[in-house]
C-alpha positions in Angstrom: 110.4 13.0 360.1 107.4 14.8 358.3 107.7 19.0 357.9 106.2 20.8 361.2 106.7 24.3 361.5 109.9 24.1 362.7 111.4 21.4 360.3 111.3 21.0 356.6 112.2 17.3 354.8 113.4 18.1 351.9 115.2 20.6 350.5 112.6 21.1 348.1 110.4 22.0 350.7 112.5 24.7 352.2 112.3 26.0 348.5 108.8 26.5 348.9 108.8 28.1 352.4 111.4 30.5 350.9 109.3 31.4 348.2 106.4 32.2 350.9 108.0 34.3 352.5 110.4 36.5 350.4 109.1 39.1 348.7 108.7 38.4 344.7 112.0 40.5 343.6 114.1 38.6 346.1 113.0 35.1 345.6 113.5 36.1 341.4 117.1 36.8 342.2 117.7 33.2 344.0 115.9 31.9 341.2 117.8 33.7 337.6 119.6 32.2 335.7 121.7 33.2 332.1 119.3 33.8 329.1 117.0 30.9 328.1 117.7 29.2 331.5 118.7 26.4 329.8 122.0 25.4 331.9 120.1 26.2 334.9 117.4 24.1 334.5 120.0 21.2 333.6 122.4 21.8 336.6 119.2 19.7 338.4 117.8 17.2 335.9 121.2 16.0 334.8 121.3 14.3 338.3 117.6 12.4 337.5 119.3 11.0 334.4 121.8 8.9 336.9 120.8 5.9 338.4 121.7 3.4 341.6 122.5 -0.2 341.1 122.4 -1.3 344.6 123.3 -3.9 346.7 121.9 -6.2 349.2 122.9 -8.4 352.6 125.6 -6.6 352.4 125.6 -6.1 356.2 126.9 -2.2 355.9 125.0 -0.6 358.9 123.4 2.7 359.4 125.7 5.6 360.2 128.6 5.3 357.7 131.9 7.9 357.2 130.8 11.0 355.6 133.9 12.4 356.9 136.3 14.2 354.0 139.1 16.3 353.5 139.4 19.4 351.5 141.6 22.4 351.5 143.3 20.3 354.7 140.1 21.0 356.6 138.5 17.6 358.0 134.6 17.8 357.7 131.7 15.6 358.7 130.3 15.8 355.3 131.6 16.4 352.3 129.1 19.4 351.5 130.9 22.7 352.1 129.1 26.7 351.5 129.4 28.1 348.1 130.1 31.5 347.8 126.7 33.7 347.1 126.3 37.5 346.5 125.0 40.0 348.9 122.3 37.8 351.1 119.1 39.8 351.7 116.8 37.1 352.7 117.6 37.1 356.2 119.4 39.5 358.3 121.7 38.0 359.6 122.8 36.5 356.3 126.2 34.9 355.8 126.8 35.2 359.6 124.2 32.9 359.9 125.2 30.4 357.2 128.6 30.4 358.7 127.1 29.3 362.0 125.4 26.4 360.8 127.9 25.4 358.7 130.6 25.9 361.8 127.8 23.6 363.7 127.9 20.8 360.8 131.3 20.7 361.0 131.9 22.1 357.5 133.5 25.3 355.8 131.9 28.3 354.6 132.9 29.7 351.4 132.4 33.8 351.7 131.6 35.4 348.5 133.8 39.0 348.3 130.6 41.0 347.4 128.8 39.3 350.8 127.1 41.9 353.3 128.6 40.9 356.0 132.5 41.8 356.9 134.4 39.1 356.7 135.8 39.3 360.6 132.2 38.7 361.9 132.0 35.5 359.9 135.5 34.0 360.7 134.3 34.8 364.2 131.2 32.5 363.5 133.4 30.0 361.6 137.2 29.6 361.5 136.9 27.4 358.6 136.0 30.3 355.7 137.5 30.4 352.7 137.1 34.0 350.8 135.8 33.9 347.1 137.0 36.5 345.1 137.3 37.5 341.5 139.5 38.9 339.3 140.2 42.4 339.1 143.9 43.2 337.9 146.6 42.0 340.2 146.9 45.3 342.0 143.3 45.1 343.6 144.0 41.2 344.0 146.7 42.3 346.0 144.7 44.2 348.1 141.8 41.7 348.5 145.0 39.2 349.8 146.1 41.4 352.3 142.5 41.5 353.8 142.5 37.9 353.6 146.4 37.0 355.0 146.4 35.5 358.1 142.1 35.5 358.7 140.7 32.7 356.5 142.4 29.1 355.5 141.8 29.6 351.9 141.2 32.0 348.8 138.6 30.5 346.2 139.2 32.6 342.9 135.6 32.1 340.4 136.1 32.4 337.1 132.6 30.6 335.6 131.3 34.8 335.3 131.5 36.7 332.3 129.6 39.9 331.9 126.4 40.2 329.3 123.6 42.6 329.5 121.5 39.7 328.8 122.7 37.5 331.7 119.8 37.0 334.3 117.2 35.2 332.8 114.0 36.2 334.7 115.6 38.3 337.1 113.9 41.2 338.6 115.9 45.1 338.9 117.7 45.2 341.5 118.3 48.3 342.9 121.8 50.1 343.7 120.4 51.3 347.2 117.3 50.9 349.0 116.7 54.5 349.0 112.5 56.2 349.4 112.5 55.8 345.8 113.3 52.3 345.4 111.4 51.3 348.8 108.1 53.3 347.6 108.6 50.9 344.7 108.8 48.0 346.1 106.2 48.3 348.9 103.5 46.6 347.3 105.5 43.0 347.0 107.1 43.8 350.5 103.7 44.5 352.6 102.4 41.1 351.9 105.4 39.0 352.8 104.9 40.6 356.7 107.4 37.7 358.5 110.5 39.6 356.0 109.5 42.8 356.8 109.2 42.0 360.9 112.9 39.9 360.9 114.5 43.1 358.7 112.6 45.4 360.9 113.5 44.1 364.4 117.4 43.9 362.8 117.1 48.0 362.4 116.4 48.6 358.9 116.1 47.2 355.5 119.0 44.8 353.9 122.0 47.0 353.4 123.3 46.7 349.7 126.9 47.5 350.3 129.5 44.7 350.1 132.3 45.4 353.2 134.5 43.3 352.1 135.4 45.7 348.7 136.4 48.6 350.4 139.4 50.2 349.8 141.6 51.2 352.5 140.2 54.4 354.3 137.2 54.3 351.6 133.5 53.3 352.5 132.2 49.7 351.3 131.2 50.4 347.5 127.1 49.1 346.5 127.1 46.0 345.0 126.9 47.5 342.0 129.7 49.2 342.5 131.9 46.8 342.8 130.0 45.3 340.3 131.3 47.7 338.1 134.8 47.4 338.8 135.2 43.7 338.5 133.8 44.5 334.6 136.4 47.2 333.9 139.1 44.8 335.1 141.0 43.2 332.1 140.4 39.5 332.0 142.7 37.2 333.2 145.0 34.6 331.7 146.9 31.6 333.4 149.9 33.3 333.9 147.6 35.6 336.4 146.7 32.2 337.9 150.4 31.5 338.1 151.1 34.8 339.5 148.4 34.9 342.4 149.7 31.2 343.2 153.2 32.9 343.9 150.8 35.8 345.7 149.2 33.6 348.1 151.2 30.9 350.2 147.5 29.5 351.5 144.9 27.1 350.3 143.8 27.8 346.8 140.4 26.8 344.3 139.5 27.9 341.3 136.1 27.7 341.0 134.6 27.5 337.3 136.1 24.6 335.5 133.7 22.8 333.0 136.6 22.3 330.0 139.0 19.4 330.9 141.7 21.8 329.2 141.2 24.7 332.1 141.3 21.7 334.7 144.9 20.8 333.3 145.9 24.7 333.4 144.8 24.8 336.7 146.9 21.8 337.8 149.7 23.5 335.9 148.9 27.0 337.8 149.6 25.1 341.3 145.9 25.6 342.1 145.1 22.9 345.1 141.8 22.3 344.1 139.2 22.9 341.2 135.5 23.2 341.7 133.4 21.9 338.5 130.9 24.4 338.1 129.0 27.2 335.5 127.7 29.3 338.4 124.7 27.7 338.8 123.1 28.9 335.5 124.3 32.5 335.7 127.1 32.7 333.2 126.8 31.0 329.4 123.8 29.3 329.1 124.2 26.2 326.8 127.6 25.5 329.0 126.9 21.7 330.3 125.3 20.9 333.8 128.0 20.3 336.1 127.6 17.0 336.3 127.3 16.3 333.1 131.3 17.9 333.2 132.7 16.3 336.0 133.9 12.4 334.4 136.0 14.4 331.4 137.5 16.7 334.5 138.3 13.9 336.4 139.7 12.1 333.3 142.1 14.6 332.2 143.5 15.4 335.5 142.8 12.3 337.9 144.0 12.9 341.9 146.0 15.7 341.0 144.1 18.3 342.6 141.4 18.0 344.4 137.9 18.4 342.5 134.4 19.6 343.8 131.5 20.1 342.4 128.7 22.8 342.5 125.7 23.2 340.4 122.2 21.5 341.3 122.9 19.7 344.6 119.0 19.3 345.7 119.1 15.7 347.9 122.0 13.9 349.6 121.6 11.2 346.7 123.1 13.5 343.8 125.9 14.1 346.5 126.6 10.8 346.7 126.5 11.0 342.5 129.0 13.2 342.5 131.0 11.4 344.9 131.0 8.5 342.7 131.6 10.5 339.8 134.8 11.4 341.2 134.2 14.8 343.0 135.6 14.9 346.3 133.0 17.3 347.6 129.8 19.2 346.6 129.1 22.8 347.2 125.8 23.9 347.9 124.3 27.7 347.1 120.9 27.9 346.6 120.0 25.2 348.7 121.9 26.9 351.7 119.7 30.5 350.8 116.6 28.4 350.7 116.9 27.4 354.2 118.3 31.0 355.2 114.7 32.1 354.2 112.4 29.4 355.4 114.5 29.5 359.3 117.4 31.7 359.4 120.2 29.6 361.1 118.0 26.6 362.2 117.2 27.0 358.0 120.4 26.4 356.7 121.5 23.5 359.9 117.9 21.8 358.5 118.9 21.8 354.9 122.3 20.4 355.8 120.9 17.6 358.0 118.7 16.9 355.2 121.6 16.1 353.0 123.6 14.4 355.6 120.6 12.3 356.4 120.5 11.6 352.6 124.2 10.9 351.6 124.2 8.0 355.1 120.9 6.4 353.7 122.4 6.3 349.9 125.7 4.9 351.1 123.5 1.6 352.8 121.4 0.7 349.6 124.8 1.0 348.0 126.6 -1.3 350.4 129.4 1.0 351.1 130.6 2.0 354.4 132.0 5.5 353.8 132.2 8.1 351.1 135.2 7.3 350.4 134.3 3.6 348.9 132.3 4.6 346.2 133.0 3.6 343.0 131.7 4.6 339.3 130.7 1.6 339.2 128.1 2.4 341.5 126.1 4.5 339.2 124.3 4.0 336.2 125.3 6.4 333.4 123.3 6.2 330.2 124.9 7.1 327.2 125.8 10.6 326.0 125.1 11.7 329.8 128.5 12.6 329.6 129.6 16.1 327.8 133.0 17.1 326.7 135.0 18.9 324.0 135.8 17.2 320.6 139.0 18.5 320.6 141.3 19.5 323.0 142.3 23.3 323.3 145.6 24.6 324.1 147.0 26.0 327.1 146.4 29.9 327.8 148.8 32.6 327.1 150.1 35.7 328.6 149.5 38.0 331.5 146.9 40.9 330.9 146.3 41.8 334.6 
């Protein structure tokens, strides 16, 4: 189907759209990445260095099983929400990206620092899992109680570490859109009149505060704020993993595993799933694409925990990469905010359609009827694709939280 107004083909194009339309600051902070934006960049072009060897008359028909389970959720494709900061290119933000995702029949992962409470989202889809990171065990505990009992899952990220030099190309963000900082940024705002209209219909500009980091009988702290807190908060060892395992009887993923080592902890930690990722080019640059990560993962820890991957998904072809790589699933972020900003809802169902539409057509040229037949042997891997460690490191020590 070729782009109308409505309908994008690609999830390149919805890039584009998105860049239309949002006003220079906000597109800059989809598009920032760590320092030289070196892992950034390679979270995408990894997937151009893998190849297809397909079959033929293999008589595998149109329409094969996309269907997967993670986190003991059944979905129709094995793409799922990753969690994303405070959404201000659309108003109705992660409510809206839950809604598609709840009509694609996949789970939405709901960063902490989101803007939108956590309540209206479960509403829009039962199947959310809350991201959160680590701030001591005492505000874990907090964060837990919020979650107990309201969403199947807790996804911890660990894949960011603070520098002053983190967000290569990113514009200032301000703490609150107050006179000062809307007087500011008028001049980019007045010519991108369709983001103004939808913010101004919805009542206001976006609101900066993140809901779902307020303490109990406190008002929701600015993104910054909590910002702030999360760096004050000693880091974590994996005898904090252990001890929020104990915490939390639910669904669990850490999120931020590149090092085979950390994927063994994890397993070790009780952890039910991993995702393979280095926050899409936000935290060390130099750290390897995802990709590139995921075979040593999968080697040192095998179908002992369930492992997804996020970092760079762009068409339903690297999904199906991934997939043959040994990823159970994919999660998508900046594709999902593309298509927020080019449609809203509609946005984010077209970009998932898109890779849907993708993964089915991959799995025919390859001759395999469902996700779940593909094989590494599938893919063509050219030497030193493939990054890991040259010596193991040891397990982590003791609790600091």
């Amino acid at each position: 189907m070729a782009s109308t107004r409505e309908w994008f083909e690609s999830v390149a194009e919805a890039q584009r759209r998105a860049r239309r339309r949002l006003p220079r600051s906000v597109y800059g902070a989809l598009m920032a990445g760590a320092e030289s934006g070196a892992t950034l960049d390679d979270n995408v072009a990894a997937f151009g260095e893998l190849g297809f060897f397909p079959r033929i008359a293999t008589g595998v028909p149109a329409g094969g099983d996309l269907t997967v389970t993670v986190l003991g959720e059944t979905l129709s494709l094995p793409v799922l929400i990753s969690p994303t900061g405070v959404q201000a290119v659309h108003p109705e933000a992660e409510v809206a990206v839950a809604r598609a995702a709840a009509a694609a029949g996949t789970a939405m992962g709901l960063s902490s620092f989101a803007s939108r409470p956590l309540a209206e989202v479960v509403a829009a889809n039962p199947a959310t899992f809350l991201q959160i990171y680590w701030m001591g065990r005492g505000r874990v505990g907090q964060i837990l109680e919020l979650a107990a009992g309201r969403v199947r899952g807790i996804i911890l990220t660990l894949d960011w570490t603070f520098a002053h030099r983190r967000d290569w190309g990113s514009p200032a963000i301000p703490e609150t859109l107050d006179l000062r900082a809307m007087v500011r940024l008028a001049p980019e705002v007045l010519v991108r009149p369709l983001w103004l209209a939808r913010f101004a219909r919805a009542g206001g500009p976006p609101d900066l505060t993140v809901p779902n980091m307020a303490r109990p009988g406190q008002p929701a702290p600015t993104f910054f704020g909590a910002y702030g807190e999360w760096m004050q908060a000693p880091p974590p060892t994996w005898d904090d993993i252990a001890w929020l395992r104990e915490q939390w009887d639910g669904r669990l993923m850490v999120k931020g595993i590149t090092h085979p080592q950390d994927a063994v902890n994890a397993v070790s930690a009780g952890v039910d799933a991993i995702s393979v990722s280095n926050h899409g080019g936000n935290n060390l640059d130099g750290t390897p694409a995802s990709i590139r990560a995921l075979p040593g993962v999968v080697d040192a820890v095998g179908d002992r925990v369930e492992i997804l991957l996020d970092g760079g998904i762009r068409r339903g072809s690297d999904v199906v990469k991934a997939l043959a790589l040994g990823a159970r699933a994919v999660m998508i972020g900046r594709a999902a905010l593309w298509g927020l900003a080019a449609g809203g809802q509609h946005g984010v169902s077209n970009v998932l359609e898109i890779l849907r539409a993708g993964i089915a057509e991959t799995l025919v040229g390859l001759g395999r009827e469902s996700v779940a037949a593909l094989k590494p042997e599938d893919i063509i891997v050219p030497e030193r694709f493939t990054r890991a460690p040259a010596h193991p490191a040891p397990a982590g020590g003791s609790s600091r939280g």
